[in-house]
C-alpha positions in Angstrom: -12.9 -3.5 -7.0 -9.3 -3.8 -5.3 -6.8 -0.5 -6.0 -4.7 -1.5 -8.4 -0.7 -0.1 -8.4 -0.1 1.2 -12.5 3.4 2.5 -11.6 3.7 5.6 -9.8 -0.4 5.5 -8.4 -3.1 3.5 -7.6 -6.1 3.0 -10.1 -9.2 2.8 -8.4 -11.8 2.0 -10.9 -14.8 4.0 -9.5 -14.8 7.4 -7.7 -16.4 5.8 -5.2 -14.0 3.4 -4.1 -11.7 6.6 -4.3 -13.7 8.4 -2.1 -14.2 5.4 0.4 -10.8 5.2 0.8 -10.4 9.2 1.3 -13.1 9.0 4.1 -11.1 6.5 6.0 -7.6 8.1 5.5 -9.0 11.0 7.2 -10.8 9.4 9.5 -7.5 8.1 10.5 -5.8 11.6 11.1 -8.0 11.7 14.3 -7.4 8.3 15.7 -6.1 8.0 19.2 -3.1 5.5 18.3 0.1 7.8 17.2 1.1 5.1 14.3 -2.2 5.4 12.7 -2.0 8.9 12.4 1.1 8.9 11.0 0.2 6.8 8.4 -2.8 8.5 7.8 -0.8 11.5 6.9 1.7 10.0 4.7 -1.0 8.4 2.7 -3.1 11.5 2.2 0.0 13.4 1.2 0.2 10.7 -1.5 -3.5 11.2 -2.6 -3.5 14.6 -2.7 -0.4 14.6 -5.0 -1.7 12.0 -7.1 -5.3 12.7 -6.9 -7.5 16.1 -8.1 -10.3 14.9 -6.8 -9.0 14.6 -3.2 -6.2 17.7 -3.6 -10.1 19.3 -4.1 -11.6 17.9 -1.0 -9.1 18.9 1.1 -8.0 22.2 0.1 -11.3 23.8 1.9 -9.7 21.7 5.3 -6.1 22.8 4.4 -5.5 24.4 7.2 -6.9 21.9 10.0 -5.3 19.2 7.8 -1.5 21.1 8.2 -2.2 21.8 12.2 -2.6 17.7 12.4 0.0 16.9 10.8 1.9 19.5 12.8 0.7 18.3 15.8 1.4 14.4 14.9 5.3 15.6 14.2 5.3 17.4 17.6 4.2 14.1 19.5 6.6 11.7 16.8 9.6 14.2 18.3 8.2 14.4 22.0 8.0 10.6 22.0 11.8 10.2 20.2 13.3 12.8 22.9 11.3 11.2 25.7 12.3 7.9 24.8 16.2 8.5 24.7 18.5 8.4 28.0 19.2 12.1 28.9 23.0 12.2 27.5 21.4 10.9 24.6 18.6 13.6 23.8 21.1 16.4 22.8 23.9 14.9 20.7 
């Protein structure tokens, strides 16, 4: 079974498909391309807002989950400043 969007979250169906999906977000917060991971992290912020089940799986992870997503800011704003002409990096 597709997700399906009713409004403001996606219906699953089965905790399964739920769980599926949970395995690979994560899975994604260690992948070695920076857009992945950023994604990653945006969509588990959504599911554990919108979710119980996966606010429950992560919570005993809490804190490696924060220092990845800490660490994938650091590199988003490493790879902003780096990419900017010097004059440009402290405006």
């Amino acid at each position: 079974m597709r997700p399906r969007f009713d409004g403001e979250r996606l219906s699953y169906g089965l905790r399964q498909n739920l769980s599926k999906v949970f395995r690979a977000v994560a899975a994604g917060l260690d992948d070695t391309e920076l857009p992945v991971r950023v994604h990653a992290a945006l969509t588990l912020t959504e599911m554990v807002s919108s979710h119980d089940s996966v606010k429950a799986a992560v919570s005993p992870q809490v804190g490696k989950v924060i220092q990845g997503l800490v660490r994938i800011h650091y590199t988003c704003w490493r790879e902003n400043l780096s990419s900017r002409r010097p004059a440009e990096a402290f405006r």
